[in-house]
N, C-alpha and C positions, 0 to 999 in steps of 0.2 A: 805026300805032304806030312807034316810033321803035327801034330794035335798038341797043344798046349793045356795041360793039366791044371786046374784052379784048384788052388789051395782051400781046404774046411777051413771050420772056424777052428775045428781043434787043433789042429796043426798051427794055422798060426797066431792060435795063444800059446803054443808051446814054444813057439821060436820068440815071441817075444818076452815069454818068459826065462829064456835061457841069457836072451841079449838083457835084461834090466837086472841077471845074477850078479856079475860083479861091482855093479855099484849098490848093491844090497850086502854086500860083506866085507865093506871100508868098516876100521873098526873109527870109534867116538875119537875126536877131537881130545887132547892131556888136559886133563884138570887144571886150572890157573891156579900160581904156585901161590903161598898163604897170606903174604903182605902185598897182593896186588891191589892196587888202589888206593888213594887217600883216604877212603872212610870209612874201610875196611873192606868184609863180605858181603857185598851190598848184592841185589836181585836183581838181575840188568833185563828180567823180561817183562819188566811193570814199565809202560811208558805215559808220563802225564797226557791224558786227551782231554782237558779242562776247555781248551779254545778250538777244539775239531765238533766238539759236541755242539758248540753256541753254532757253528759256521753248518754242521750241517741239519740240524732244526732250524735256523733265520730261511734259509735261503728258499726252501719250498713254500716255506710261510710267505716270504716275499711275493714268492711267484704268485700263490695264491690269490693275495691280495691286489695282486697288480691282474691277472685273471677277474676276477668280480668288480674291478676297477673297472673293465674294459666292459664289461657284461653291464653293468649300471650303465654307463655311459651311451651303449646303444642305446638299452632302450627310452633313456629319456630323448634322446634323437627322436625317434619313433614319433 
């Protein structure tokens, strides 16, 4: 019968360290060339979150309230 050898862990961190090599040494993406854009050099990693913030503070609040909404409600049942 043949015995089937299990791998350590150090082994295979080494194999999957060999296999994540070549997408670790893609070089960077070319610089965009100098009149790109209409407004000029502008920062493209700043995104407006002025209406993500309202939406996700409202909506636990919501829930909240609609929670102790329901929690009154019994117990005046009661």
């Amino acid at each position: 019968m043949k015995t089937i050898k299990k791998f350590s862990p150090i082994s295979l961190l080494i194999i999957i360290m060999l296999m994540s090599n070549p997408a670790l040494n893609q070089r960077p993406p070319p610089p965009p060339p100098d009149n790109h854009g209409a407004g000029g050099n502008t920062n493209a990693g700043i995104a407006p979150i002025g209406g993500g913030v309202f939406i996700l503070l409202g909506l636990p609040a919501l829930y909240s309230e609609k929670k102790a909404y329901d929690l009154n409600k019994e117990r005046l049942e009661e």
